[in-house]
N, C-alpha and C positions, 0 to 999 in steps of 0.2 A: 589568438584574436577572437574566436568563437564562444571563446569562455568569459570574454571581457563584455563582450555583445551582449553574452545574454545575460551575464549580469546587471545590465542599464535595463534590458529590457521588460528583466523581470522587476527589477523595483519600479520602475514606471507604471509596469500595468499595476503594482500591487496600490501604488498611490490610489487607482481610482477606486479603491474596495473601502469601505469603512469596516472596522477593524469590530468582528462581532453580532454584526448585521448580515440577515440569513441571504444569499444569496439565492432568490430563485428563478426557474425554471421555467419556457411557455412550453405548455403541453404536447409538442409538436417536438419539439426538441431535445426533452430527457433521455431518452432512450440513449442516442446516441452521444448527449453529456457521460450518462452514467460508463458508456463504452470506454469513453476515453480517458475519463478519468482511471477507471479499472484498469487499462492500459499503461497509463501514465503512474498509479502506483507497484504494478507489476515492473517495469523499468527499474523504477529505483530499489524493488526488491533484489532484481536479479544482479545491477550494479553492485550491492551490498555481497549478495553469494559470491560472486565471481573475486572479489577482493578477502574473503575469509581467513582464506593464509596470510595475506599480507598483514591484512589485520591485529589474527591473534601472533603474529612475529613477534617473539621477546626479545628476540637481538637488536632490533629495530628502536631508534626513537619516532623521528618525524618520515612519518610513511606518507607523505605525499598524498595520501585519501582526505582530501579538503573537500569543503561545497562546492566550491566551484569545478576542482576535477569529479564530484558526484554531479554535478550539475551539468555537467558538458557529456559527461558518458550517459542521463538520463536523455537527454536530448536527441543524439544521437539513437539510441536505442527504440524513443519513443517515436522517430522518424522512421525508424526500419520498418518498426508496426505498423505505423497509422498511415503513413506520409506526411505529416501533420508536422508541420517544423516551428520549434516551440522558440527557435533564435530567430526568427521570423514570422510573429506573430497574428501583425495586422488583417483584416478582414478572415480570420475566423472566430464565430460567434460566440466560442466557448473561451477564448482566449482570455478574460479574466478569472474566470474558477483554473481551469488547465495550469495559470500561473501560477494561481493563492495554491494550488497543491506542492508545483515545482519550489514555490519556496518554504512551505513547514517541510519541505524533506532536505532543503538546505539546512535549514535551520535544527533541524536532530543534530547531524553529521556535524554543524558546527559545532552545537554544544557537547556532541562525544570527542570530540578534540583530547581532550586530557586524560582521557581512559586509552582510546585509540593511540596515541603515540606515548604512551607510559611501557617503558623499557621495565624488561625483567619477570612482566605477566604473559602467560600465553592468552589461557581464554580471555578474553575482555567481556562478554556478554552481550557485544553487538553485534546482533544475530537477524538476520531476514525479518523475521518477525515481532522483534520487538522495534527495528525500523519503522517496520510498518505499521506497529502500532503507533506510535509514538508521532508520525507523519501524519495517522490520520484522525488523532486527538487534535492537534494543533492545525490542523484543514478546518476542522470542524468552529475554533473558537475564532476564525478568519471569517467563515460563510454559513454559517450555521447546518453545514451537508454534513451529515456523519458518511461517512467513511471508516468500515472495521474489518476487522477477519473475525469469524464466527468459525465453529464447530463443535458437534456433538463432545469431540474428546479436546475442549476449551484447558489453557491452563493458566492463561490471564484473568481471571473475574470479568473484567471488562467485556472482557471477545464472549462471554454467557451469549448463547444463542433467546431473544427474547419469542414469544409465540409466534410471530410470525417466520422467525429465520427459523423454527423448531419444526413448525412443521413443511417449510420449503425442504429443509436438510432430508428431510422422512422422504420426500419428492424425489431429492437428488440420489438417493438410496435404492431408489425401487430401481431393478434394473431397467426398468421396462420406460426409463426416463432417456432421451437420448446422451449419450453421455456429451459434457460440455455444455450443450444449452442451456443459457442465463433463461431466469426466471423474474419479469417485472407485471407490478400492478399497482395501478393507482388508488389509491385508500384515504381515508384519513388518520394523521398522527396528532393527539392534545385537539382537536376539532380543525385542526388544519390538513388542507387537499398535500398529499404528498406522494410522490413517485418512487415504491421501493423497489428495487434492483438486486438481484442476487448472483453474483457467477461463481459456478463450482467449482471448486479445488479437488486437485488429484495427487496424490504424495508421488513424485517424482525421487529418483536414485539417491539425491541429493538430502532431499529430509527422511529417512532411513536411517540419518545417523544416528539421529536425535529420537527418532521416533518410531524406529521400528522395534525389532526384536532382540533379544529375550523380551516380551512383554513384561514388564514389573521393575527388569533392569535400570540402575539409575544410569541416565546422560551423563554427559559433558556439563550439563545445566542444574545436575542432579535433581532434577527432574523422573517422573518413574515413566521408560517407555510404555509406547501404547499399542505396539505390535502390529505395527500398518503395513503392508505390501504396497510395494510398487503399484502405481494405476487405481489403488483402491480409493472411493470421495475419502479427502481431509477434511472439507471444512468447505469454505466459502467467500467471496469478498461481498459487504452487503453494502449497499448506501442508502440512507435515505433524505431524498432532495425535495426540498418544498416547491410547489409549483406554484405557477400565477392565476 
């Protein structure tokens, strides 16, 4: 029933979005948008890790990893986080961007449907991170908020860290930075007042597989590792939100 709720509830809020038009922000309030959004992409990353195996299962046809079971575990998850319960929307303020996120990450998962339960492949290539890419390409032509993962050792073109995320990353680097603390400041982007946000990433046991060592080694993705240790910065989540 939780999955059914929040499915009415997220296409209601998504009704009142024009589809394209920048959504933004009063001054007062980014900070803690950009949190939750950040929170709210992290969910549906780690929903994605946690179902890996099921995923690349070749024995398997229909593995039951729909939108809506990614939609109920992101929910869930993003409630542990935040408290913020996203099947029960009403009176909070972020609650239409919070939504236009929840559903481009519906909307990936749906469209990997035919890769995801295609019997007889292991890897599929749906991987945390091109989730999350892919979630927050599709955020972005909702509300015009980018939404990326950045880093120095980038392997999407897209995630290219631009000067400014170049030299936050140089920031997040220096040890003498605390580790974890987001880095925001308001600026302008194109002559527009915008609020950029940045939270650090740290290569966790889990991307090792992919991207640790042998350095030069090819992946799973055949891809050439990049020889990161545990706890060392990967990278970054960045957004940048227009303000009013």
């Amino acid at each position: 029933m939780k999955v059914r709720m929040s499915s009415l509830i997220v296409g209601a809020g998504l009704c009142a979005l024009v589809a394209g038009t920048p959504q933004s922000v009063r001054a007062g309030d980014e900070a803690e948008t950009a949190e939750l959004l950040i929170a709210l992409l992290k969910a549906g990353r780690a929903v994605v890790s946690e179902h890996q195996a099921l995923i690349n299962d070749a024995s398997k046809g229909n593995k039951g990893f729909t939108d809506e079971f990614v939609a109920h575990e992101i929910i869930e998850k993003f409630k542990a986080k935040t408290r913020v319960d996203l099947s029960r929307p009403s009176g909070i303020p972020q609650a239409p961007v919070l939504l236009s996120l929840l559903e481009a990450e519906r909307e990936v998962v749906l469209e990997a449907q035919p890769v995801i339960n295609k019997q007889g492949v292991a890897f599929k290539g749906f991987i945390p991170a091109v989730f999350a890419r892919k979630s927050g390409e599709k955020f972005y032509k909702k509300t015009g908020i980018k939404l990326k993962l950045t880093g120095t050792d980038y392997r999407y073109p897209g995630n290219k860290p631009d000067d400014f995320e170049a030299e936050v990353l140089r920031m997040f680097a220096d040890p003498r930075h605390p580790k974890g603390q987001q880095y925001a400041k308001a600026t302008m982007v194109n002559g527009k007042p915008v609020m950029r946000v940045m939270d650090p990433e740290y290569a966790g046991a889990t991307c090792l597989t992919c991207h640790g060592g042998p350095k030069g080694e090819r992946d799973i993705t055949g891809s050439k590792k990049e020889g990161w240790k545990e706890g060392e910065l990967a990278g970054a989540i960045s957004i940048v939100m227009p303000m009013r």
